[in-house]
C-alpha positions in Angstrom: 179.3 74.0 171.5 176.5 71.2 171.5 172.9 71.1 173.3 170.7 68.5 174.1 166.7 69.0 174.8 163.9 67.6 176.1 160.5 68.7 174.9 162.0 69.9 172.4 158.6 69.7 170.2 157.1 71.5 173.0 155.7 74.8 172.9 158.1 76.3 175.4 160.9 73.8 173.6 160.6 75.0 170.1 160.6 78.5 170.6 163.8 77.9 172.8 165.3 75.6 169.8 164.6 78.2 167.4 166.6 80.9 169.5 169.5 78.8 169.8 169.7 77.7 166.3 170.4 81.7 166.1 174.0 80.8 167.5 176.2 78.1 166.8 176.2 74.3 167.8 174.5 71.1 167.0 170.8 70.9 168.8 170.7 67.2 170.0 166.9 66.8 170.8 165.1 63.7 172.9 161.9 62.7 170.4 159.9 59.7 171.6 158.1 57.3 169.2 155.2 58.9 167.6 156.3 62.5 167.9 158.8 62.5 164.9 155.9 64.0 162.7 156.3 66.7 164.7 159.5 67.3 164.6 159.7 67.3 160.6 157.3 69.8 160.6 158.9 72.3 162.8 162.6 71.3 161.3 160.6 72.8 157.7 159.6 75.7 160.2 163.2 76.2 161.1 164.5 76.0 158.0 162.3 79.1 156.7 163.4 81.0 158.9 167.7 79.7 159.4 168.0 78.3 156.2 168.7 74.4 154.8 171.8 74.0 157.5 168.7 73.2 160.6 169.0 69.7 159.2 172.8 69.6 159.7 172.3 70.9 162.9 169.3 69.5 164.4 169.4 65.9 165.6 167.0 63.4 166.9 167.7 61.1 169.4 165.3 58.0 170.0 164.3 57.9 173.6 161.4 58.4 176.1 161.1 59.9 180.1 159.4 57.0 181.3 162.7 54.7 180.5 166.1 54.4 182.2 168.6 57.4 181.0 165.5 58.3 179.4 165.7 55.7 176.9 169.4 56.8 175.4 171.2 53.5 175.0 175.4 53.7 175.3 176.5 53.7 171.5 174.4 57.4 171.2 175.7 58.3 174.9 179.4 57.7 173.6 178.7 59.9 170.5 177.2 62.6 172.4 179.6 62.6 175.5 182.6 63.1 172.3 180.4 66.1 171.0 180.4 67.9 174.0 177.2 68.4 175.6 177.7 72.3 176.9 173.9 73.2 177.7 171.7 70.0 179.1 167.8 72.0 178.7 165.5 69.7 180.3 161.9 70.8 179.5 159.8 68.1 178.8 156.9 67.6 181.4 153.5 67.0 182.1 152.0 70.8 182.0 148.6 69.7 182.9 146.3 70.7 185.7 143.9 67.8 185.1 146.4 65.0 184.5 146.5 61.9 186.8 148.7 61.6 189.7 150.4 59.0 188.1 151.2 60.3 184.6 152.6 63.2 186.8 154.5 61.5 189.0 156.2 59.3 186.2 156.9 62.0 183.7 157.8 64.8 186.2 159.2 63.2 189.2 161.1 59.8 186.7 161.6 62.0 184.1 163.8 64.3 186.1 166.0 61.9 187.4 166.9 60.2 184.8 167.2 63.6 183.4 169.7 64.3 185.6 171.5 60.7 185.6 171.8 61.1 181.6 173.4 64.5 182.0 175.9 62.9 184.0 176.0 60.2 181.7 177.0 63.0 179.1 179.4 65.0 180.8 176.7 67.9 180.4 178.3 71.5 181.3 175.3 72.8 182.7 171.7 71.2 183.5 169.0 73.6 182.7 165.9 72.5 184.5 162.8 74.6 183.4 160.1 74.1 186.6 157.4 75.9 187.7 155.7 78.9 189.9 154.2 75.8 191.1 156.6 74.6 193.6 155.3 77.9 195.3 152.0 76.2 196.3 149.4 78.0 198.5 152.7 79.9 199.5 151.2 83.6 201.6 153.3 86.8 200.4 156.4 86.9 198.2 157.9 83.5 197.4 161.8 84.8 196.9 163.7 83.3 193.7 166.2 81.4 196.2 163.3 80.2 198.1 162.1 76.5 198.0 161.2 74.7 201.1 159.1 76.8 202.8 156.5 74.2 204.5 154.0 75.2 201.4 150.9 73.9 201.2 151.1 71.7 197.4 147.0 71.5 196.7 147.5 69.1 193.7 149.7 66.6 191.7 151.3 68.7 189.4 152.4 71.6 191.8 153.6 68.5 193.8 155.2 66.8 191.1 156.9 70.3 190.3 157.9 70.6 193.8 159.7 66.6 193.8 161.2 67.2 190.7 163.4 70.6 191.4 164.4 69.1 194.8 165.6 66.2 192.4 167.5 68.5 190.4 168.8 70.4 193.3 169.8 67.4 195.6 171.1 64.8 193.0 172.9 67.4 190.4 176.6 67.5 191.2 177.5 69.4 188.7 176.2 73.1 187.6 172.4 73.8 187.5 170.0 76.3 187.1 166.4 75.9 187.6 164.0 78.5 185.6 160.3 78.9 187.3 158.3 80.3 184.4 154.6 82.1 185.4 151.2 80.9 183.2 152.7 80.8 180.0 150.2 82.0 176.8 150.9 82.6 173.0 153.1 85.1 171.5 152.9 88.2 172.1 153.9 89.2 168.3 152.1 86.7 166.5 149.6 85.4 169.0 150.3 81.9 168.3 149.3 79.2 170.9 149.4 75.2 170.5 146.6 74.2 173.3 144.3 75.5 175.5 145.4 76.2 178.8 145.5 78.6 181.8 143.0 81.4 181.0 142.0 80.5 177.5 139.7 77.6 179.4 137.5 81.0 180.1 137.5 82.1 176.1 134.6 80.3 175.3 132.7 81.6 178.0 133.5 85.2 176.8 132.4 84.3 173.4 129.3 83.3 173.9 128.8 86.4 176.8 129.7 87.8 173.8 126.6 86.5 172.1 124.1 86.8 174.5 124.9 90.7 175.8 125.3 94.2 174.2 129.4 95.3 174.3 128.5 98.3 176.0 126.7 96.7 179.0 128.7 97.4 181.9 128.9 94.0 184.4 129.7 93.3 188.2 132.6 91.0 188.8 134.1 89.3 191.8 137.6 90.3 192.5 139.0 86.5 192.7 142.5 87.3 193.5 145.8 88.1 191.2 147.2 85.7 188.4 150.8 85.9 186.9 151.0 85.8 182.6 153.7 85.9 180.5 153.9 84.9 176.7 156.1 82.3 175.2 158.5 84.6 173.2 159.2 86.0 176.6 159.9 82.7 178.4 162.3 82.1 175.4 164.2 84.6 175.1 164.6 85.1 178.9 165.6 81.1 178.5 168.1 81.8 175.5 169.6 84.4 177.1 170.3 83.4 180.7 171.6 80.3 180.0 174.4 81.7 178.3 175.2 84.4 180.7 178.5 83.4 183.2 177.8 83.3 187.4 174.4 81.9 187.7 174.9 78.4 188.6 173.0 76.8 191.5 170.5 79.2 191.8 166.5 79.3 190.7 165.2 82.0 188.7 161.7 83.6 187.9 160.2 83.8 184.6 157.2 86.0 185.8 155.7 89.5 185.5 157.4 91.5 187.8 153.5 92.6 189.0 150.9 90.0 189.6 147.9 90.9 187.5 144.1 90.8 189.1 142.6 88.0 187.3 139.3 90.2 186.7 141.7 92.6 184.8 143.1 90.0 182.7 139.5 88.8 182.2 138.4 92.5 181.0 141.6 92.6 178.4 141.0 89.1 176.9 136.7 90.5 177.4 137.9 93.7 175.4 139.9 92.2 172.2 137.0 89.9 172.3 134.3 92.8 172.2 132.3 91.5 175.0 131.1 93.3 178.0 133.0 93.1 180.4 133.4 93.9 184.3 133.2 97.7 185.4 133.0 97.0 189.0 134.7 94.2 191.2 133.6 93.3 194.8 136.4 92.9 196.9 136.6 88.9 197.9 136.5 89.6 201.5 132.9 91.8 201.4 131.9 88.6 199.9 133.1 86.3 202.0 129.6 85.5 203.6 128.1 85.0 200.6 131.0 82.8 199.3 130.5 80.6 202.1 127.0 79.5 201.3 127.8 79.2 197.6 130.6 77.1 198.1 128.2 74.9 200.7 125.3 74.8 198.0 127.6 73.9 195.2 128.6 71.0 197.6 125.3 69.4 197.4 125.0 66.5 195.1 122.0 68.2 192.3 123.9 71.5 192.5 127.4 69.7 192.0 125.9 68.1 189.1 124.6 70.7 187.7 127.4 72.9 187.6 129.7 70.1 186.2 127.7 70.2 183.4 128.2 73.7 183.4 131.5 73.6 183.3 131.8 71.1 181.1 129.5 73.0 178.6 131.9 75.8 178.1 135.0 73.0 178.3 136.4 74.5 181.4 137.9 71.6 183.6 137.4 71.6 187.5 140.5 71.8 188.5 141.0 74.8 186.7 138.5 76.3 188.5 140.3 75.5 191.9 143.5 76.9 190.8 142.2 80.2 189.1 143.9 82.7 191.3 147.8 82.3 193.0 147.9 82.9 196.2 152.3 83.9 196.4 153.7 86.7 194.7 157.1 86.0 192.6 160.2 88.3 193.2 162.0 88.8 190.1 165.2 90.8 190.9 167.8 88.0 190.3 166.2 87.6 186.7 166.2 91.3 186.3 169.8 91.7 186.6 170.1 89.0 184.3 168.2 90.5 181.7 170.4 93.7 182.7 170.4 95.2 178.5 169.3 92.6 176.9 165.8 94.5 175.9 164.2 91.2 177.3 161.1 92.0 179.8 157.4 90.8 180.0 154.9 92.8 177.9 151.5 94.7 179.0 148.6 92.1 178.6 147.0 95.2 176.9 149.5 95.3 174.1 148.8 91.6 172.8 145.9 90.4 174.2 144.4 91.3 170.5 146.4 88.8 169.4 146.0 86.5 171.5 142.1 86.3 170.9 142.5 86.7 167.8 144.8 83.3 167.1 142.3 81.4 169.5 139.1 82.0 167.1 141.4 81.1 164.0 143.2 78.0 165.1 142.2 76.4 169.0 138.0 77.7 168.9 136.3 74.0 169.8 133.8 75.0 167.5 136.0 75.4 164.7 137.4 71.9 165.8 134.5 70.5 165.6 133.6 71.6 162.1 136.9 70.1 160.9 136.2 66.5 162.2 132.5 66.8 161.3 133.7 67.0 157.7 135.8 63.8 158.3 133.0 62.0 160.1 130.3 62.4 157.6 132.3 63.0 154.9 130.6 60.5 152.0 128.4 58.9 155.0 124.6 58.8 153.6 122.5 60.0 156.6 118.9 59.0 156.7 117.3 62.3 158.6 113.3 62.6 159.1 111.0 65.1 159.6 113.9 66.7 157.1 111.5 69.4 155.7 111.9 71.8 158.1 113.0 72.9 161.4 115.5 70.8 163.0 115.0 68.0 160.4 115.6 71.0 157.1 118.7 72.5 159.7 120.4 69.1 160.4 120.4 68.2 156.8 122.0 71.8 156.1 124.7 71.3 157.8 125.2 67.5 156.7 125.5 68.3 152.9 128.2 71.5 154.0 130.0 69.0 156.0 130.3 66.8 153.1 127.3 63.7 154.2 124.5 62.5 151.6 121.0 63.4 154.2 118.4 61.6 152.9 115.7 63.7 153.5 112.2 61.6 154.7 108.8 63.6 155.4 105.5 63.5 154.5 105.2 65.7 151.8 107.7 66.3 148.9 107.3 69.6 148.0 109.2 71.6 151.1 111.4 68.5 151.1 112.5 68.8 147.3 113.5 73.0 148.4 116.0 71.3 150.7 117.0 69.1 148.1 117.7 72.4 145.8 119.3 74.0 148.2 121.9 71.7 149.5 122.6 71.3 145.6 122.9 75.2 145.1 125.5 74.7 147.3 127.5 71.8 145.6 125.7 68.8 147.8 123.9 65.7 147.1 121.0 64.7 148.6 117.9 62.5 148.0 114.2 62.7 148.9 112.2 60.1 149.8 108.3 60.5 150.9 106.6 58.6 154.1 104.2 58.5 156.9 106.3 57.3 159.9 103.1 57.3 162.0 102.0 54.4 159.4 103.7 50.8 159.9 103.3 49.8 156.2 104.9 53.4 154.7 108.0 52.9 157.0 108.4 49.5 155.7 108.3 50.7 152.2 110.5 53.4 152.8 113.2 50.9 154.3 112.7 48.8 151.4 113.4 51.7 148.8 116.4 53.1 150.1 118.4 49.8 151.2 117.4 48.9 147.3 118.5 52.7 145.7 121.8 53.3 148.5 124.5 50.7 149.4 124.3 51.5 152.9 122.6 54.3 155.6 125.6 55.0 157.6 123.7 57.1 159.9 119.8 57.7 160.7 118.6 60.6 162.5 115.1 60.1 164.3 113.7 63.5 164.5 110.0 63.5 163.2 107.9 64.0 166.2 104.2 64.9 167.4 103.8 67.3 170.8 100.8 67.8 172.7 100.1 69.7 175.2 97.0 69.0 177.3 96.5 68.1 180.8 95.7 65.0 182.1 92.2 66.0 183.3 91.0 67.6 179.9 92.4 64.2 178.0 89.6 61.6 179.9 87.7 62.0 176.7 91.0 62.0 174.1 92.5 58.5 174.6 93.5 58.8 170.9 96.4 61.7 172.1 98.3 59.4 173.7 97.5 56.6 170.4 99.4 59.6 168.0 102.2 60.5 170.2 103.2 57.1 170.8 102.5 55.5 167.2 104.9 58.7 166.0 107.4 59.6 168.5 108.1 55.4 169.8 106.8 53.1 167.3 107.3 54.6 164.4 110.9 55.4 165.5 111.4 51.8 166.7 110.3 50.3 163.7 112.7 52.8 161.6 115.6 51.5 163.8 114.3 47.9 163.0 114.4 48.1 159.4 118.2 49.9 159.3 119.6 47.8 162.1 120.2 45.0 160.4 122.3 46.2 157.6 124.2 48.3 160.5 125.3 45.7 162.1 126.1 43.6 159.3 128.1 45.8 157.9 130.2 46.4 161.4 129.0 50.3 161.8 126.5 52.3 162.3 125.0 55.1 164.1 121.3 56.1 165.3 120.8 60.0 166.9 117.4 59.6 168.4 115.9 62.9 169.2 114.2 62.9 172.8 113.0 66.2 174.8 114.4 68.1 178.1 110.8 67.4 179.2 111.4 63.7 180.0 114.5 65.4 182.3 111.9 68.0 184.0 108.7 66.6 183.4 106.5 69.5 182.8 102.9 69.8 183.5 100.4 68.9 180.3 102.9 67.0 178.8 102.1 63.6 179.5 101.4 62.2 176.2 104.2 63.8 174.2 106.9 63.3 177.2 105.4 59.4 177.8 106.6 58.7 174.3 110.2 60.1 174.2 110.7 58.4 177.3 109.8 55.2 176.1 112.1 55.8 173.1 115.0 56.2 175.4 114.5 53.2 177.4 114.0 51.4 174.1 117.4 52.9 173.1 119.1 52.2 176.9 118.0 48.4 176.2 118.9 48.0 172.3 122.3 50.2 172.6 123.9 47.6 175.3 122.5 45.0 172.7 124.4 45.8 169.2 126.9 48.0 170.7 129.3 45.0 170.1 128.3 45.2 166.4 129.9 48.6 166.2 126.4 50.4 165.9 125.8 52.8 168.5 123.0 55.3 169.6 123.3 58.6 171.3 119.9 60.4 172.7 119.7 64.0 172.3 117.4 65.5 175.5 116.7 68.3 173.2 115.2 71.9 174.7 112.3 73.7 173.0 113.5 74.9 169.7 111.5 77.6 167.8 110.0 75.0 164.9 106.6 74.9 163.3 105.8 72.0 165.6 105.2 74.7 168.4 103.9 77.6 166.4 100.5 77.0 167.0 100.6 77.4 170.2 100.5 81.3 170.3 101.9 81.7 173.9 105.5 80.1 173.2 105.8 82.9 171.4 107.3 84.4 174.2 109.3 81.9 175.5 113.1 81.9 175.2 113.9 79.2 172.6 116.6 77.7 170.6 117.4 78.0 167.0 116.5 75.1 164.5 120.4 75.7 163.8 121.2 75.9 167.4 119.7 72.3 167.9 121.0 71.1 164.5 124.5 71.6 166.2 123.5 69.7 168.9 122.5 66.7 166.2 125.5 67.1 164.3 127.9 66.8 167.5 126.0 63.6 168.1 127.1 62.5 164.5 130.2 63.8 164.8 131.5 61.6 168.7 128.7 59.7 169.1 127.7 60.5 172.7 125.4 58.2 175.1 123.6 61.2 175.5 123.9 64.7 175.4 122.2 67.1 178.0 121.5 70.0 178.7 122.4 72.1 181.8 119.2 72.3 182.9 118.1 69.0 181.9 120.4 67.5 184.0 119.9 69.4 187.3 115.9 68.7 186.4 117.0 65.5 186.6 119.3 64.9 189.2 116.6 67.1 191.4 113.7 64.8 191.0 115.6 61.5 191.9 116.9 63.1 195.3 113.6 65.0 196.1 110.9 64.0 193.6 107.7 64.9 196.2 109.2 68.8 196.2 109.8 68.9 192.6 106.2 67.3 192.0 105.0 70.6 194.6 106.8 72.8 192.5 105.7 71.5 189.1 102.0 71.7 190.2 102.5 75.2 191.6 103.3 76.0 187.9 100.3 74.0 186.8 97.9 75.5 189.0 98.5 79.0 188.2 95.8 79.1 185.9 92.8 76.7 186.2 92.5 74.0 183.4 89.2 75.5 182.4 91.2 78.4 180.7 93.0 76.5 178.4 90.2 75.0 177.4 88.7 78.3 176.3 91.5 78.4 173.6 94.8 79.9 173.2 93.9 83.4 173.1 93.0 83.1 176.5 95.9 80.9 177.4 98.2 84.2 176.1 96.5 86.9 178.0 96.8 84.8 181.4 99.6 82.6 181.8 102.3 85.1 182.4 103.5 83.5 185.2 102.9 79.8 184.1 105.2 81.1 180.7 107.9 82.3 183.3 107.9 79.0 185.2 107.6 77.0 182.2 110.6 78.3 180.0 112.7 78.0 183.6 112.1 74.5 183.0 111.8 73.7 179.2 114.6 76.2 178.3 118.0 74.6 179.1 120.6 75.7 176.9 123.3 74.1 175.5 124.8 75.8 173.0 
């Protein structure tokens, strides 16, 4: 007995291929250029587990879905056709809600056919097509397993793809075929192991940082938003193993699903559970809030809202067109599978019995953040970052996290003494770093500066622009204080611009480089009193919208970081922040390191980008609401001092950290 796979490197595929090499038989297996890395890796895997014979027995055929006979030329279709292809598996496919229509179409819909034209070619005994509870659709009740056709309603390119490619199968196979529908599939349920993120693991980084933010114990309303079906990957594979091999079940389809449909709020409080966040205690039935549904889904509709809740979305990595597809409308009958699995000991696990492990595997090995932290080692890994303002706050955090990550921050402030602490510390910790003293609100100290470290360091890699000045003052108590807008700006613009000046040049020389200039939400939202300080970041960023387009072809690049008030010593004077929600220094030092580590255009804030959005489709209402805020207290207060500031501007504090807060992490 023989077998030939597709997608066999797939997560599905190798579980399957390690079940079979169980039995007996040579595994023929499709591999397309680039993914024979792969394959070595899992043969290793195999061989742990089935001992050195995997190599006798696995075999790699050169080929690809997009090509004729999927790429198989004759002399390997001879060989194979003389081995005696018994089982054909063909499970290679585009399993990707947010994939184009045309990477779906050519992959599921080509790839199928000429799936099915090489298993003629082959003389396969039996075609084993794994689709999808997708050909269901927007399907209403119980979609039967020897139902197809049923005039369903396909909402996007993969459930249609799905659909084209098991009437393929069905209409163009002459010979045996079975067609295996599996349900949402997640990791394994013994070991937890997953290769992507998928299906309801888009929603695990929301949970973790609910996690964050709220007490375990605190007991949350949810929305009842319909049922889901889940099954792990040892499941599918087994089920897979074990049906193909059992007699009378040609020409038929079969479900690969939880005999129940789970709520997707109670799969939400399992994964909430092993996570140890909060999670929902009550659900409102979807049809109560109907009403209310409505005028969400019209408000969402509207350009600044849409905006702002794709940045949402996109802040906790959750695509939208997983958000359309959340909840399945059919329900899958199971029965045929059932009396396959007759004895066999196969059948779907309670969520509740691996969820653990499931969570558990994500934080390890899929966690973006952790992903992050491995490429942020390879992108500043021996890169010498030029960071100012470096002796404390954002500047001290940013350098932190440099040296851990394996850069050389060059640490530039006005004093030495807080900035040689740094330097101790990052060396405590096995790091190098170098400090370097300047006034960057002083053209001749910058120059100096420039000159000294292009003379001591072969080359600044990266420079982070975060020194800054902030004032807050009205415009109306500033007639007589000209010289605030002369300090912002000499700081905040020319003193980063003429930074950038003296490090550009070597940058693009050299063929790379990369500046993170630090900007504020408040040129997003433009807050009252902050005319000076918000003037000066704003003329940074058109200096950086010009200059980017300039030297980008130089392979030096900027990204802007619209940065939200951050707890530092720049705003501890001001006694009545005190009680506004802020981030960390290390909070915002993430958001500089992810600029180091891709190199964004810019990087927003959710907030900052519906301020935005808001004042260039209705600037006269924003300006009405901004000076509502102002006008809560007259200016006359806040020129008695900040004591007085505290005691009355309870309501201008809630209005203002609505619009300075804007998190991001």
């Amino acid at each position: 007995m023989a077998y030939f796979i597709t997608g066999a490197t797939g997560f599905i595929g190798h579980n399957l291929v390690e079940r079979l090499l169980a039995r007996e038989g040579d595994i023929h297996v499709l591999v397309r250029e680039g993914s024979e890395a792969r394959l070595e890796r899992l043969i290793k895997r195999w061989e742990a587990s089935h001992g050195s014979s995997v190599r006798e027995r696995v075999h790699p055929v050169a080929g690809n879905l997009t090509l004729p006979l999927l790429g198989v030329d004759k002399v390997q279709i001879a060989r194979l056709r003389s081995d005696g292809i018994e089982h054909f598996f063909h499970l290679a496919a585009v399993y990707d809600m947010t994939a184009s229509e045309e990477r779906n179409r050519n992959v599921n819909v080509g790839g199928t056919a000429e799936a099915v034209a090489l298993a003629k070619a082959l003389g396969a005994g039996c075609l084993h097509h794994v689709s999808s509870i997708a050909v269901a659709g927007d399907f209403k009740g119980v979609f039967r397993e020897d139902s197809f056709d049923e005039g369903q309603r396909l909402p996007s390119p993969y459930h249609q793809t799905k659909f084209e490619s098991e009437r393929i199968v069905r209409e163009q196979c002459k010979g045996p075929w079975r067609v295996y529908r599996p349900a949402i599939v997640v990791g394994d349920s013994r070991s937890g192991e997953m290769d992507k993120i998928d299906g309801p693991y888009y929603f695990f980084k929301a949970i973790q940082r609910m996690r964050r933010w709220l007490p375990q114990w605190l007991p949350l309303v949810g929305l009842d938003l319909g049922y889901t079906n889940i099954v792990p990957v040892d499941f599918v594979a087994d089920a897979l193993d074990h049906i193909a091999h059992q007699p009378g079940l040609d020409r038929q389809a079969l479900h690969l699903t939880n005999p129940r449909s789970q709520r997707v709020s109670d799969v939400m409080n399992e994964f909430a559970k092993a996570a140890h966040a909060p999670h929902s205690a009550v659900s409102i039935d979807r049809r109560l809030a109907a009403p209310g549904l409505g005028v969400l889904r019209r408000l969402t509709g509207a350009p600044g809202v849409r905006e702002a809740r794709r940045a949402l979305l996109a802040d906790f990595g959750i695509p939208e067109e997983v958000i359309e597809h959340i909840s399945l409308r059919p329900r899958f009958d199971t029965q045929a599978t059932e009396r396959a699995l007759a004895g066999s000991g196969i059948a779907v696990p309670p969520l509740s019995s691996y969820a653990g492990r499931l969570w558990d595997w994500w934080e390890r090995h899929l966690d973006p953040d952790r992903l992050k932290e491995r490429s942020l080692q390879a992108a500043l890994n021996g890169r010498t970052v030029l960071i100012t303002g470096a002796s404390s706050g954002i500047g001290k955090a940013t350098a932190l996290k440099v040296a851990a990550a394996g850069g050389i921050p060059l640490l530039v402030a006005r004093g030495t003494e807080k900035l040689e602490e740094v330097k101790q510390e990052i060396e405590a910790e096995g790091g190098s770093a170098y400090v370097y003293s300047a006034d960057l609100s002083n053209l001749d100290s910058i120059d100096e500066l420039v000159a000294k470290v292009l003379a001591e360091h072969a080359a600044v890699d990266m420079l982070v622009n975060n020194a800054g000045r902030s004032i807050r003052r009205s415009v109306a108590l500033s007639y007589e204080r000209f010289h605030d807008y002369e300090r912002t700006i000499q700081l905040n613009y020319l003193g980063s611009v003429k930074l950038i000046m003296g490090l550009l040049p070597p940058m693009r020389a050299r063929g790379s480089g990369h500046i993170v200039n630090i900007s504020s939400i408040g040129v997003q939202t433009n807050p009252p009193r902050f005319s000076a300080y918000v003037a000066s970041k704003a003329a940074l960023d058109a200096f950086t919208r010009v200059a980017s387009s300039e030297v980008i072809g130089d392979g030096v690049t900027f990204t802007t970081i619209h940065m939200p008030l951050v707890r530092t010593p720049m705003i501890a004077p001001t006694k009545m922040y005190d009680s506004f929600p802020a981030a960390t220094p290390e909070e915002a030092a993430d958001m500089v390191c992810e600029a180091l580590r891709s190199k964004p255009k810019v990087i927003n804030t959710r907030l900052g980008t519906f301020g935005e959005v808001a004042y260039a489709l209705a600037p006269n209402a924003v300006d009405r609401i901004l000076h509502a805020a102002y006008r809560v207290f007259p200016d006359s207060a806040a020129a008695r001092g900040e004591k007085d500031v505290e005691e009355r501007a309870s309501a201008e504090q809630i209005a203002m950290a609505t619009l300075m807060r804007g998190v991001h992490w």
